[in-house]
PDB file of N, H, CA, C and O in Angstrom:
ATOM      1  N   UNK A   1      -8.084   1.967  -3.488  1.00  0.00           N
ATOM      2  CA  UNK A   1      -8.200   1.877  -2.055  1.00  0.00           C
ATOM      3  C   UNK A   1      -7.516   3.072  -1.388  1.00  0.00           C
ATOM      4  O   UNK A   1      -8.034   3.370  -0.312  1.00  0.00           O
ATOM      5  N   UNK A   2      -6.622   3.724  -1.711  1.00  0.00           N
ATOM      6  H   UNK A   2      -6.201   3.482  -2.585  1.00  0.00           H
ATOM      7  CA  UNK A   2      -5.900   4.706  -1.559  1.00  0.00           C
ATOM      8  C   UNK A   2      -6.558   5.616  -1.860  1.00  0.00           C
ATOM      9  O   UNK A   2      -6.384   6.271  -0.832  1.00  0.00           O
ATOM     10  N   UNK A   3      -7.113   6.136  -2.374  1.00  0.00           N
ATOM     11  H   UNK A   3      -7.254   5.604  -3.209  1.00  0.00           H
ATOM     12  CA  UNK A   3      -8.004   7.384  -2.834  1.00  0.00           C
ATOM     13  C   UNK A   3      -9.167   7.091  -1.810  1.00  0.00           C
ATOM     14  O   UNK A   3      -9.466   7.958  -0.989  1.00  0.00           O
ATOM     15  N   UNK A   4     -10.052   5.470  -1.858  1.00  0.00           N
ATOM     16  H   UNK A   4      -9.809   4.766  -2.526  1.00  0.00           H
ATOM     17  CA  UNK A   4     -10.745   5.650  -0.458  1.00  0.00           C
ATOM     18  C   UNK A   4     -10.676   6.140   0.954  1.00  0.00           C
ATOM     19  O   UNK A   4     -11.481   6.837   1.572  1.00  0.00           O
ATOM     20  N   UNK A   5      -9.177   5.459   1.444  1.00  0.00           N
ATOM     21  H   UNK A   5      -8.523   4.893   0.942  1.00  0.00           H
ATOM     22  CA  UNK A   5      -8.714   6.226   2.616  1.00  0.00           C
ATOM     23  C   UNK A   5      -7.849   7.401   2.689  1.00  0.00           C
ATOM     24  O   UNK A   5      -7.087   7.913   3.510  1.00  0.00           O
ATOM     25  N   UNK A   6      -8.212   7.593   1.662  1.00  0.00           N
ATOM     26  H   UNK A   6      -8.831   7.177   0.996  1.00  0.00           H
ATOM     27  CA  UNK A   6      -7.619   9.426   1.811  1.00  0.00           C
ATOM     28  C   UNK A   6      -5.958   9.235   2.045  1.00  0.00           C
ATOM     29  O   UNK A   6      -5.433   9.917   2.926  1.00  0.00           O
ATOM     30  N   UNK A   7      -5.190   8.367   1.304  1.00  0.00           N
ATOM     31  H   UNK A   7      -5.617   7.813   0.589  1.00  0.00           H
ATOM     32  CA  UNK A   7      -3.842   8.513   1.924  1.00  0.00           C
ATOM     33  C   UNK A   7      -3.207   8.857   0.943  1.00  0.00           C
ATOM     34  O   UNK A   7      -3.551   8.113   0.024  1.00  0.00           O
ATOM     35  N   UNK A   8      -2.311   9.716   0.535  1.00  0.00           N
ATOM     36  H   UNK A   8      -2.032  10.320   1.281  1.00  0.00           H
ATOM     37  CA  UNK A   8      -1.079   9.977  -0.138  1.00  0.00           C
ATOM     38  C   UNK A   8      -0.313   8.400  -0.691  1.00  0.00           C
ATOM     39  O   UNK A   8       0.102   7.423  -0.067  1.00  0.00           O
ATOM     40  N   UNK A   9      -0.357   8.618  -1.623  1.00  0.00           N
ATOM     41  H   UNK A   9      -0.694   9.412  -2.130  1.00  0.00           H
ATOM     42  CA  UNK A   9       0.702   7.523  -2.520  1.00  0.00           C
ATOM     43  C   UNK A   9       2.214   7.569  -1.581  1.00  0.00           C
ATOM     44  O   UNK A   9       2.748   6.540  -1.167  1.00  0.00           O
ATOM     45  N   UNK A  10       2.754   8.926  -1.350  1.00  0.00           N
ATOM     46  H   UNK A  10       2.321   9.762  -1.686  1.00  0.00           H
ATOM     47  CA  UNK A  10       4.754   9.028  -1.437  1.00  0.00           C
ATOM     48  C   UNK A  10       4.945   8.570  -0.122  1.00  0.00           C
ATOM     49  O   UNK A  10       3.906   8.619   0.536  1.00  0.00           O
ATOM     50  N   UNK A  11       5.856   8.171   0.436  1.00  0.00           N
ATOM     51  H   UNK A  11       6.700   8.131  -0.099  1.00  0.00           H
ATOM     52  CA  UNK A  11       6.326   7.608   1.584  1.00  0.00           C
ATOM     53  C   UNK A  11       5.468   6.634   2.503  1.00  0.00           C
ATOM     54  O   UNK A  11       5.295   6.813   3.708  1.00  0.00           O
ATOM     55  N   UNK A  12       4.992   5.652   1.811  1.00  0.00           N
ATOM     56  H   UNK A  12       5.133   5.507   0.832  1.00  0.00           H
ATOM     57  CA  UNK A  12       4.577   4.790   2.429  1.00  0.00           C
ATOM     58  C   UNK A  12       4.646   2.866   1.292  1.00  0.00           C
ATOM     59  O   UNK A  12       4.628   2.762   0.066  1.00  0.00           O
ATOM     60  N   UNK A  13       4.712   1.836   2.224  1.00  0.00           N
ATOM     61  H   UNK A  13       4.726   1.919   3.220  1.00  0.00           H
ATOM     62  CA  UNK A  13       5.057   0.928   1.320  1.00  0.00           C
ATOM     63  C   UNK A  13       3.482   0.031   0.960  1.00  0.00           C
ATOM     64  O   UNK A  13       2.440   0.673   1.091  1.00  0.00           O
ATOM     65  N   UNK A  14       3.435  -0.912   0.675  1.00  0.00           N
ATOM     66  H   UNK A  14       4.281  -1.434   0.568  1.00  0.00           H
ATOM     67  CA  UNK A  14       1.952  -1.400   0.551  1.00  0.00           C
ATOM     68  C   UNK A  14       2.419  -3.095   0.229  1.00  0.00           C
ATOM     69  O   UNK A  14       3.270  -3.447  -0.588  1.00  0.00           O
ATOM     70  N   UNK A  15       1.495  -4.104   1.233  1.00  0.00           N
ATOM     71  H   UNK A  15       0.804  -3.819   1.897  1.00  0.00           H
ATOM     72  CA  UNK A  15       2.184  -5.659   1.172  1.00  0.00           C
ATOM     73  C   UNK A  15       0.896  -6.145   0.855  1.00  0.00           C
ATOM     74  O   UNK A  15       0.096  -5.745   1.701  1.00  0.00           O
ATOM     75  N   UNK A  16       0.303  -6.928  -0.121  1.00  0.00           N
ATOM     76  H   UNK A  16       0.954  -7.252  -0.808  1.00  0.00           H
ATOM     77  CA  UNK A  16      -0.646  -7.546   0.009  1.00  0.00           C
ATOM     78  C   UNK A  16       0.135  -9.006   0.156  1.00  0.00           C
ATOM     79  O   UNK A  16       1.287  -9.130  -0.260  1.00  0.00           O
ATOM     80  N   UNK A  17      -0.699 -10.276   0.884  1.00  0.00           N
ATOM     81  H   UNK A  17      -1.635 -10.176   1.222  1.00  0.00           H
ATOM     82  CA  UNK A  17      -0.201 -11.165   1.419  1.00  0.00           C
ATOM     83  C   UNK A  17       0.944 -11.801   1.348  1.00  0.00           C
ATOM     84  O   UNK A  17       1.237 -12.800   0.691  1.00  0.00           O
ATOM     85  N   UNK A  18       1.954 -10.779   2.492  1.00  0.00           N
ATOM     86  H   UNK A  18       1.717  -9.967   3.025  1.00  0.00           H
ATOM     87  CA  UNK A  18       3.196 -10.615   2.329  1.00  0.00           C
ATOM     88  C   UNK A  18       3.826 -10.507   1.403  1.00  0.00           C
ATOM     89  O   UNK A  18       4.972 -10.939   1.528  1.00  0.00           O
ATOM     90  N   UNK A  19       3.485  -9.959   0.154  1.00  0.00           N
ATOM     91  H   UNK A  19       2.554  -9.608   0.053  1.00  0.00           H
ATOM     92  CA  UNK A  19       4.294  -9.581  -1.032  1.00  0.00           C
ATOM     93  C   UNK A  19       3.967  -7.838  -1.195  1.00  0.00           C
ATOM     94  O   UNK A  19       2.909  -7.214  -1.277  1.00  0.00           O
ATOM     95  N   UNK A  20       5.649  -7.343  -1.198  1.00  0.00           N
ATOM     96  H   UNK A  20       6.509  -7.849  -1.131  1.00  0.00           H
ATOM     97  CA  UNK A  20       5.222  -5.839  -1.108  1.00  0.00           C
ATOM     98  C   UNK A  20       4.719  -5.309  -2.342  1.00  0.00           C
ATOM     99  O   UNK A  20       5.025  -6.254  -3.070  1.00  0.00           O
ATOM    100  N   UNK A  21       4.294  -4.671  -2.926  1.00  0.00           N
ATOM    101  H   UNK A  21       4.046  -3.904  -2.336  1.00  0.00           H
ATOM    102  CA  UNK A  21       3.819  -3.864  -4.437  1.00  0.00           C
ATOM    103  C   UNK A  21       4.569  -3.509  -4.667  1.00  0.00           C
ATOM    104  O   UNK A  21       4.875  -2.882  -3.653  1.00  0.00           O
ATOM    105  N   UNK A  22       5.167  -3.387  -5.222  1.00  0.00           N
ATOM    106  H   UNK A  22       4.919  -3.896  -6.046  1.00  0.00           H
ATOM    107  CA  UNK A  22       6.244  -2.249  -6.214  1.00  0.00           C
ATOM    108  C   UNK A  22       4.970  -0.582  -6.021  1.00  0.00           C
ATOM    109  O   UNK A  22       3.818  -0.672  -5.595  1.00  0.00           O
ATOM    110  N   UNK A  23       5.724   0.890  -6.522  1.00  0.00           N
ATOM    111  H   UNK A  23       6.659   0.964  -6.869  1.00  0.00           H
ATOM    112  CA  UNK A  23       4.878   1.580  -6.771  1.00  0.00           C
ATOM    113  C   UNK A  23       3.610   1.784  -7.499  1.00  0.00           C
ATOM    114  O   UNK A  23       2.448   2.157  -7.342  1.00  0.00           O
ATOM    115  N   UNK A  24       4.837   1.136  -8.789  1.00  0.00           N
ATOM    116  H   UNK A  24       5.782   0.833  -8.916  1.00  0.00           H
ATOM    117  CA  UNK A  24       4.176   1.492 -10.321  1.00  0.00           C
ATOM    118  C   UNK A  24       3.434   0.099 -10.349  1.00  0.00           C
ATOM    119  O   UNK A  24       3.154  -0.303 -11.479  1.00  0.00           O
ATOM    120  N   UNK A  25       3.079  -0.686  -9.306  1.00  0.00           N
ATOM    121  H   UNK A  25       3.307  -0.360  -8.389  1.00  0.00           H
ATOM    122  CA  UNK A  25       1.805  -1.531  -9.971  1.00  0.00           C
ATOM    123  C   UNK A  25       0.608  -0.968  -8.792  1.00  0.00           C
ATOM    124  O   UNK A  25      -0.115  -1.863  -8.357  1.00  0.00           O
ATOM    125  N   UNK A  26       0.359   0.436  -8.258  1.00  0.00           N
ATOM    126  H   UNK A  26       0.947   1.163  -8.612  1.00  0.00           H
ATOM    127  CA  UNK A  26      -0.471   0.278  -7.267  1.00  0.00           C
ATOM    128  C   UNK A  26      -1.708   0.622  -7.540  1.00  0.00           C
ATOM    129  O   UNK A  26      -2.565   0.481  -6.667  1.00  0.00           O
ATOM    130  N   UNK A  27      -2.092   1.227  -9.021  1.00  0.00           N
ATOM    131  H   UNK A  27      -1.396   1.341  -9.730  1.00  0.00           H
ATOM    132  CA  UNK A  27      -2.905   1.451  -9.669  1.00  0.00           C
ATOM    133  C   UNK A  27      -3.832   0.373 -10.378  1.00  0.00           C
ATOM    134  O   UNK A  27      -5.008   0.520 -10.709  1.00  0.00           O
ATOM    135  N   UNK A  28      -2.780  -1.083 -10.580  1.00  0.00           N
ATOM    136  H   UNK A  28      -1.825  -1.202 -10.311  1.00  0.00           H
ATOM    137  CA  UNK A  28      -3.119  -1.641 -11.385  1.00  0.00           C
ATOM    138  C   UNK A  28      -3.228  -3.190 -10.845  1.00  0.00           C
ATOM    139  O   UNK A  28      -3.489  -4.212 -11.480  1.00  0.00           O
ATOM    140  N   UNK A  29      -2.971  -3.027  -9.608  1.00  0.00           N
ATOM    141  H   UNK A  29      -2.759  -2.197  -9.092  1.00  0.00           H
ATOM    142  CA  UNK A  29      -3.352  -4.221  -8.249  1.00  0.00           C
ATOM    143  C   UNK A  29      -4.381  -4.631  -7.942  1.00  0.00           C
ATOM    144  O   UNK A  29      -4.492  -4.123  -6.826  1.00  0.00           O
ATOM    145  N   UNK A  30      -5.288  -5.212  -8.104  1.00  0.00           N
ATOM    146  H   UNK A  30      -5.197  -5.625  -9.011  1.00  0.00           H
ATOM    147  CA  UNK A  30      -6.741  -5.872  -7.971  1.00  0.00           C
ATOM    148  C   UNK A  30      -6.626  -6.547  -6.966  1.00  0.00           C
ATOM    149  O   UNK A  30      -5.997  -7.604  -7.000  1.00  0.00           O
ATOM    150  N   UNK A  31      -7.358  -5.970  -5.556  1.00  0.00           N
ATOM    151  H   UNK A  31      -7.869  -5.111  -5.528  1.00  0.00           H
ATOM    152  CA  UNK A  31      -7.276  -6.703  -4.112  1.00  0.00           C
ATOM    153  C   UNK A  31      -8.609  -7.721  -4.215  1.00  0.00           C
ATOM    154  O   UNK A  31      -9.730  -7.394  -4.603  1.00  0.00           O
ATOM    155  N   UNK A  32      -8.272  -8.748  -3.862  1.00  0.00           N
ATOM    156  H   UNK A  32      -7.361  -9.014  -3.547  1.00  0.00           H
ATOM    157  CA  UNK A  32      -9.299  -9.686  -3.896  1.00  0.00           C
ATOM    158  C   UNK A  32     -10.050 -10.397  -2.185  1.00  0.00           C
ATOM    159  O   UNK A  32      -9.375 -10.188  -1.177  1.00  0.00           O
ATOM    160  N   UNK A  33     -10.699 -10.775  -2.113  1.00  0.00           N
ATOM    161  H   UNK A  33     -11.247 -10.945  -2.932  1.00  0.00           H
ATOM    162  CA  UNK A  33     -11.604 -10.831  -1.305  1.00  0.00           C
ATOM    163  C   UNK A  33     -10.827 -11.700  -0.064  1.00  0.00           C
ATOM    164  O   UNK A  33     -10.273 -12.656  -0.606  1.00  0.00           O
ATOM    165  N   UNK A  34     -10.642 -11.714   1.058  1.00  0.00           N
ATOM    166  H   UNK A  34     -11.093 -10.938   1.499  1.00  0.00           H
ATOM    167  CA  UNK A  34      -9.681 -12.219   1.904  1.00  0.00           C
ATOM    168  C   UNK A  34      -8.235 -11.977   1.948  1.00  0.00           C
ATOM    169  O   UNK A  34      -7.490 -12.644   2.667  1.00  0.00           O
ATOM    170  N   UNK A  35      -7.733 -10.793   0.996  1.00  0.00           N
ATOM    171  H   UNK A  35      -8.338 -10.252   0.412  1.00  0.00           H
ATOM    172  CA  UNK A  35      -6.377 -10.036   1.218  1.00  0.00           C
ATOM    173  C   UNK A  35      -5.963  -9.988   2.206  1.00  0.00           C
ATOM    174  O   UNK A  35      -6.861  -9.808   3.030  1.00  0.00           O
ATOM    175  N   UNK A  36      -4.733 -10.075   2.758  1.00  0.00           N
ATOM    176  H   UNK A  36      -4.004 -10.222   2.089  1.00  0.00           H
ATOM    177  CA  UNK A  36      -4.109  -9.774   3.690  1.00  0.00           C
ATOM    178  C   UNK A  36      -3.398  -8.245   3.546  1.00  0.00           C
ATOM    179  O   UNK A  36      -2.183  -8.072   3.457  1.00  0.00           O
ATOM    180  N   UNK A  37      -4.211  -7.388   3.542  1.00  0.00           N
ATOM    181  H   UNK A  37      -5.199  -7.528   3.613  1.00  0.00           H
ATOM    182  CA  UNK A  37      -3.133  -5.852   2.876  1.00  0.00           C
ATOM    183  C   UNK A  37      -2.798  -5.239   4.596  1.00  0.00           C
ATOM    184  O   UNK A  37      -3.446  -5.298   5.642  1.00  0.00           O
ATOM    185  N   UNK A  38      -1.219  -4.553   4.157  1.00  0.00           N
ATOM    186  H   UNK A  38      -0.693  -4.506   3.308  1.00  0.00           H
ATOM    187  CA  UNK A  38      -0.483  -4.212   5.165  1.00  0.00           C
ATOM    188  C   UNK A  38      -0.297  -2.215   4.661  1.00  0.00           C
ATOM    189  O   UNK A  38       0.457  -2.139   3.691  1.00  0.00           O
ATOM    190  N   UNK A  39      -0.502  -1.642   4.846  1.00  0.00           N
ATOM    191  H   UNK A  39      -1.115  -1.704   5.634  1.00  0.00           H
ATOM    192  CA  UNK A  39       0.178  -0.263   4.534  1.00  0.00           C
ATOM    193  C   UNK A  39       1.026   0.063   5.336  1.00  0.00           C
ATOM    194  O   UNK A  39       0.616   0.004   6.496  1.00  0.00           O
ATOM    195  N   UNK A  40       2.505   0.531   5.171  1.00  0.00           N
ATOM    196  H   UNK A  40       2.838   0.579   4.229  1.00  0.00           H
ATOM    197  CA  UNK A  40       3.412   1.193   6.553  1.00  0.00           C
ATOM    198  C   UNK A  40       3.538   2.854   5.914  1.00  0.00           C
ATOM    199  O   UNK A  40       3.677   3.041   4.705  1.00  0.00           O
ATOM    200  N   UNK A  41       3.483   3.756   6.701  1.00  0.00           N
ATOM    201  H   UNK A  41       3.371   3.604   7.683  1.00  0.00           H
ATOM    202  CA  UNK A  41       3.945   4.976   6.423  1.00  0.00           C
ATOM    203  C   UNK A  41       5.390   4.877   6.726  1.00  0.00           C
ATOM    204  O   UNK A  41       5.812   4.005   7.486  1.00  0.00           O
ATOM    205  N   UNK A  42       6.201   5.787   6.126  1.00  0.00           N
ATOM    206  H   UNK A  42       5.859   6.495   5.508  1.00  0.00           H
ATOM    207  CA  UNK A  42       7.493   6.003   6.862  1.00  0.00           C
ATOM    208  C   UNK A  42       7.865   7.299   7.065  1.00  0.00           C
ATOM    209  O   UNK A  42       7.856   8.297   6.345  1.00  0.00           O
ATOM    210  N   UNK A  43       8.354   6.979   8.738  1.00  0.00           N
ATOM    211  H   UNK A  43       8.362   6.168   9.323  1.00  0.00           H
ATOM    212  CA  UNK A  43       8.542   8.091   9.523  1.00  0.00           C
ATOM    213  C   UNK A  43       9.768   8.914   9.763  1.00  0.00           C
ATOM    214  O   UNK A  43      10.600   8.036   9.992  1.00  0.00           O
ATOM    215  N   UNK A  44      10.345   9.978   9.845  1.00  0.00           N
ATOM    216  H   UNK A  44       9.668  10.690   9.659  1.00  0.00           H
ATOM    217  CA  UNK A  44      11.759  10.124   9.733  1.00  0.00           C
ATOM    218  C   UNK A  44      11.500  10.647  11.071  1.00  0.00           C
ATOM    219  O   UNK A  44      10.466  11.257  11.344  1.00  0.00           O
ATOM    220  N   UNK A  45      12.809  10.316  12.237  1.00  0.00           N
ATOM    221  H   UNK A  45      13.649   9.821  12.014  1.00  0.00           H
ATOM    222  CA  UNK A  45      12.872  10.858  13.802  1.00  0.00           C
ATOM    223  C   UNK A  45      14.569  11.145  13.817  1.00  0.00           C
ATOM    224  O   UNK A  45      15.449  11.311  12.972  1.00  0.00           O
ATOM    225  N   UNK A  46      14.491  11.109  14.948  1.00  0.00           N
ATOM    226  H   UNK A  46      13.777  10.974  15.634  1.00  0.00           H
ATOM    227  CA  UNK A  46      16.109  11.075  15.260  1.00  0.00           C
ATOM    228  C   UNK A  46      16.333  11.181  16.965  1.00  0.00           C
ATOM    229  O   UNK A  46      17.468  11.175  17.440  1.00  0.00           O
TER     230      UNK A  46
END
């Protein structure tokens, strides 16, 4: 899904129905049909 929307893997977290992924399972995560998936980027400001 990540390679679909064109997003970078590093600094961002990933929740499928409210459970966050770890990194190292994001390859190997099978989204199923009525997912609740969340992506956050994270932003650094000040």
């Amino acid at each position: 899904m990540l390679n679909f929307l064109e997003i970078d893997g590093n600094g961002i977290a990933i929740e499928i129905n409210l459970i966050v992924i770890p990194k190292s399972q994001y390859k190997n995560t099978i989204i199923k049909n009525n997912d609740k998936i969340e992506i956050v980027q994270f932003i650094g400001g000040g």
